[in-house]
C-alpha positions as CSV (number, residue, x, y, z in Angstrom):
1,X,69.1,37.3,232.9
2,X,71.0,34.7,231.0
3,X,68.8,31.8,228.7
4,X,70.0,29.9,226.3
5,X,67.6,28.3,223.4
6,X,68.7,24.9,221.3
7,X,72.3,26.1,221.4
8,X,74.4,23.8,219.6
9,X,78.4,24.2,218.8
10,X,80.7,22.2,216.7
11,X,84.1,22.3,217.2
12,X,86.1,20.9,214.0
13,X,84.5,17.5,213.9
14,X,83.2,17.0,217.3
15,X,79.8,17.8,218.3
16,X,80.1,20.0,221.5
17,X,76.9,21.6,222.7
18,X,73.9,19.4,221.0
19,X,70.8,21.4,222.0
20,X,71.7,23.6,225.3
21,X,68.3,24.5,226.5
22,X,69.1,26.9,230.0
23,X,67.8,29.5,231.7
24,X,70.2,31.2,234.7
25,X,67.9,32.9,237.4
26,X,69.2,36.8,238.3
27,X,70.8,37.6,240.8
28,X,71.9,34.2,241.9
29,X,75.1,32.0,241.9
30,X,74.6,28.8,239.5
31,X,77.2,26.4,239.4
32,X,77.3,24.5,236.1
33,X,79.2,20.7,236.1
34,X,80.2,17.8,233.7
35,X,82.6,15.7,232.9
36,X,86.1,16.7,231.5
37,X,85.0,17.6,228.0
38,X,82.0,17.9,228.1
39,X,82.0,21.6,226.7
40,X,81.4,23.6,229.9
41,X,83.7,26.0,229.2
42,X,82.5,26.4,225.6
43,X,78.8,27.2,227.4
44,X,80.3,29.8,229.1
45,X,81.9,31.7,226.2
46,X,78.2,31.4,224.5
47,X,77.1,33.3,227.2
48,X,79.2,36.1,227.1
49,X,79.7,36.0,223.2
50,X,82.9,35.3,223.0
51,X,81.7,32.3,220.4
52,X,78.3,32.1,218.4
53,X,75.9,29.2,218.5
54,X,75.6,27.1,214.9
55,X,72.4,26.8,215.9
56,X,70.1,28.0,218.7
57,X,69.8,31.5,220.3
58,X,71.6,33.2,223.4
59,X,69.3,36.0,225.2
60,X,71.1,38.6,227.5
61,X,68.7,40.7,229.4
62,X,65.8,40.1,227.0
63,X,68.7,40.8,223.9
64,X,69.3,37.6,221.2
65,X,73.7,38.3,221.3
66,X,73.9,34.9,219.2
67,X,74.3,36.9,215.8
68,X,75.3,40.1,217.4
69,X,78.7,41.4,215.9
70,X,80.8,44.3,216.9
71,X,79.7,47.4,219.0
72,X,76.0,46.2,219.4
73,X,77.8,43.4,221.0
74,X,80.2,44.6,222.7
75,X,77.2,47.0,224.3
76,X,76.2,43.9,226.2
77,X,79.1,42.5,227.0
78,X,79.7,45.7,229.3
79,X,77.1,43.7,231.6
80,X,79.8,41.3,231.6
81,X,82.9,40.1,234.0
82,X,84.4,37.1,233.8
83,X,87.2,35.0,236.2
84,X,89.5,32.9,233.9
85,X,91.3,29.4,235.4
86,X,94.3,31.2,235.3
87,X,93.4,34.4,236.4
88,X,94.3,36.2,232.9
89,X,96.7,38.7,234.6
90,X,99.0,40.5,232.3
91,X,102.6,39.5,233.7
92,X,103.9,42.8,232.6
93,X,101.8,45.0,234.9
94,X,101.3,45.6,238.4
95,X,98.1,44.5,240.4
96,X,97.0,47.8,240.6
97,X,97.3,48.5,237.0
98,X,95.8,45.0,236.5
99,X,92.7,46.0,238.2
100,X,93.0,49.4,236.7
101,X,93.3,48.5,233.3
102,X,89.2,47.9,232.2
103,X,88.5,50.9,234.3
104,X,91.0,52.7,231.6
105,X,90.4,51.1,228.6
106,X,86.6,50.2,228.7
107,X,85.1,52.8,230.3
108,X,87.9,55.6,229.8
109,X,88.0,56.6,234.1
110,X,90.9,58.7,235.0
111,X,93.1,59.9,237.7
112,X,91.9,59.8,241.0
113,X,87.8,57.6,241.1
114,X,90.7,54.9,239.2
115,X,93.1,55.0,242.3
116,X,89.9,54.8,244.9
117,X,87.7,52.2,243.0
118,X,90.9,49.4,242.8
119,X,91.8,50.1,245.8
120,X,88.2,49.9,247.2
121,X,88.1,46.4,245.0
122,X,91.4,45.1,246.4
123,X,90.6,45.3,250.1
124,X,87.7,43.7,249.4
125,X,89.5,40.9,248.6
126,X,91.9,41.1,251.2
127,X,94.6,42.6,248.9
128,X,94.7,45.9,250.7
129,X,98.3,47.2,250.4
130,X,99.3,44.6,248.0
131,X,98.7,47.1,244.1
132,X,102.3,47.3,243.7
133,X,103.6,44.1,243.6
134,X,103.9,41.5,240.3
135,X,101.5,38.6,239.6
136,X,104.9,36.5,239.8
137,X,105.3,37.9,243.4
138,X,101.9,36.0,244.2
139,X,100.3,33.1,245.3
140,X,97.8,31.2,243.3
141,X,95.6,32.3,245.5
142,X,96.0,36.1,245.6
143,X,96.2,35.5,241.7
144,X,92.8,34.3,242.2
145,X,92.0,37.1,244.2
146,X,93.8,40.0,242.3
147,X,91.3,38.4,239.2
148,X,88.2,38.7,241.3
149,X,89.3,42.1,242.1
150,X,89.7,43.0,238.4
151,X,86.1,41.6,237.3
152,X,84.5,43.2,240.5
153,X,85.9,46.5,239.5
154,X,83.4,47.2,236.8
155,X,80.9,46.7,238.9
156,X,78.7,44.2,236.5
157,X,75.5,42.6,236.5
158,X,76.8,39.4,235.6
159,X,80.0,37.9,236.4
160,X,81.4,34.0,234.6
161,X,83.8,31.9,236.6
162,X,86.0,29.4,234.9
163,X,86.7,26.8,237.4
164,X,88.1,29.4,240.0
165,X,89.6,27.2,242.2
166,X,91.6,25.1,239.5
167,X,95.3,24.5,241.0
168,X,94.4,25.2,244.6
169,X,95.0,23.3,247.7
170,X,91.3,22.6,249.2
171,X,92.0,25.3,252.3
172,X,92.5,28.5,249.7
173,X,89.7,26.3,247.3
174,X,87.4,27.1,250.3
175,X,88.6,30.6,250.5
176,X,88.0,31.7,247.2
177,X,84.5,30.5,247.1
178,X,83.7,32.3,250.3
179,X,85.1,34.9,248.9
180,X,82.6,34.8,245.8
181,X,80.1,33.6,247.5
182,X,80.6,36.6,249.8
183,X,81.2,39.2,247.7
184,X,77.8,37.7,245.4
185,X,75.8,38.3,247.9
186,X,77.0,41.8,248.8
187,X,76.8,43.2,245.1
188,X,73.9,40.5,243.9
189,X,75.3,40.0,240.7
190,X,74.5,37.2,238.7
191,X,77.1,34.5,239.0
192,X,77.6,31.3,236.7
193,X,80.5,29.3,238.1
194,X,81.9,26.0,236.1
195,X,83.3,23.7,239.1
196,X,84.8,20.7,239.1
197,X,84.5,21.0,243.3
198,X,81.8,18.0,244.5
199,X,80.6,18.3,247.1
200,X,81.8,21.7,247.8
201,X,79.1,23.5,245.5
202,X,76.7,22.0,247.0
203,X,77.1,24.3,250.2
204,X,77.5,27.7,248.1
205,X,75.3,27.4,244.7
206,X,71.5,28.6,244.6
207,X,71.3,26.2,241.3
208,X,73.2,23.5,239.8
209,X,72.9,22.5,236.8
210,X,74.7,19.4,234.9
211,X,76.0,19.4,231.1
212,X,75.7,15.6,230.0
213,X,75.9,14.8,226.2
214,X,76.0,18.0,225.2
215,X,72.5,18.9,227.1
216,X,71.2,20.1,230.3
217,X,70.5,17.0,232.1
218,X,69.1,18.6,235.7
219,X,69.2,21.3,237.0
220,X,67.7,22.1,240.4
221,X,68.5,24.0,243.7
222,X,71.8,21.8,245.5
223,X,69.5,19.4,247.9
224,X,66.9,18.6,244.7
225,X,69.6,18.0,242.2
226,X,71.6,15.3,244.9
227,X,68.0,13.4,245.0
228,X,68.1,13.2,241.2
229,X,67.2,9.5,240.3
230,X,69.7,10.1,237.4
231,X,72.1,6.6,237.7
232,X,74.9,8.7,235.7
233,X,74.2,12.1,237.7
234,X,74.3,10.1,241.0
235,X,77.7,8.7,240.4
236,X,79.4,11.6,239.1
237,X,78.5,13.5,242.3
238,X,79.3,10.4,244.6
239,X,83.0,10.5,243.1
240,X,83.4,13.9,245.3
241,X,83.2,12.3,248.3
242,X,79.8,11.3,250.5
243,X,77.8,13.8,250.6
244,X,75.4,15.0,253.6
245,X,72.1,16.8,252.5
246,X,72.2,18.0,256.1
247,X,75.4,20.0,255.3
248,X,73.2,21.8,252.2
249,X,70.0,21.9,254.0
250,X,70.6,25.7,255.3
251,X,71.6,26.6,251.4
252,X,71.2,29.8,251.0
């Protein structure tokens, strides 16, 4: 669904992706982590062509988007959703019109398949009943939830999460990724999830891969990737906590 090819990014001065060679199996959740600044983030926004590669080549469905520009681009992005930190709510509008608003403005749906697809989307995510309230009337969590609901809406193929759980208690941490988790395996979308949650991904991700130096350095499904004889790998993941290949061992 998703490969990228010698991808390499330089941001002012500093090198950020040095020669990103990954490939992200369809229609499973891969959970991508690193190091604070390591350029995770940056990967994702390759993916969905929000930036271009100075070098290398990003495929989409068998399409190279790296020099893609405009509506040719903006053609394959429809395949796209994506979950922000933050959520990316506009302040100024209502949940339901939150939700609403790509239905309206990408894809032009009116009147009444608008009021039954968010709401369809919001019960899903255990909003039901909440459309006409504020994201300042909400908890981080519903935030999180509310943004779920809006990427969900458009029914993609492929949907990006930013660090989803960023700011969360570990409680609604673990309800937002069963809720992903869930709703990933109801729809079958493509998921690519930047965490910073160890050993939590562990128990939800089909892959994991790990951005070190501005490269792939493993990737591998959860109980192959915590056997890694990688001395760096192995600490990184040991800073979450111990972890128990018996609790991945039923991985999906």
């Amino acid at each position: 669904m998703i490969k990228l090819v010698g991808v390499k990014k330089t941001l002012g001065s500093q090198p950020v992706l040095q020669g990103v060679d990954l490939t992200i199996p369809p229609g499973k959740l891969t959970t991508i982590i690193g190091r604070s600044g390591e350029g995770k983030s940056v990967l994702l926004k390759h993916m969905i062509g929000l930036m271009q590669p100075d070098e290398g080549e990003v495929w989409v469905d068998g399409t190279d988007i790296s020099r893609l520009r405009g509506h040719a681009l903006n053609e394959v992005r429809k395949k796209f959703a994506m979950l922000f930190q933050g959520a990316a709510l506009f302040d100024s509008l209502t949940v339901f019109e939150n939700v609403a608003f790509p239905l309206r403005e990408k894809l032009r749906v009116k009147g009444d398949e608008v009021t039954a697809r968010v709401q369809e989307k919001l019960e899903q995510v255990g909003l039901a009943g909440m459309g006409h309230k504020f994201p300042a009337e909400l908890s981080g969590g519903m935030r999180k939830r509310a943004g779920l609901a809006r990427a969900l809406v458009m029914q993609p193929e492929i949907i990006l999460f930013d660090e989803p759980t960023t700011g969360l208690d570990p409680l609604m941490a673990k309800s937002i990724h069963d809720l992903i988790t869930g709703m990933q395996r109801k729809f079958g979308f493509t998921a690519v999830m930047v965490s910073h949650e160890i050993p939590e991904i562990f128990g939800i991700s089909d892959y994991v891969a790990m951005l070190k130096g501005g490269k792939i350095a493993a990737m591998a499904e959860p109980a192959k990737f915590q056997q890694t004889a990688d001395p760096e790998i192995r600490e990184f993941i040991s800073v979450g906590g111990t972890i128990s290949l018996a609790t991945v061992s039923s991985v999906r």
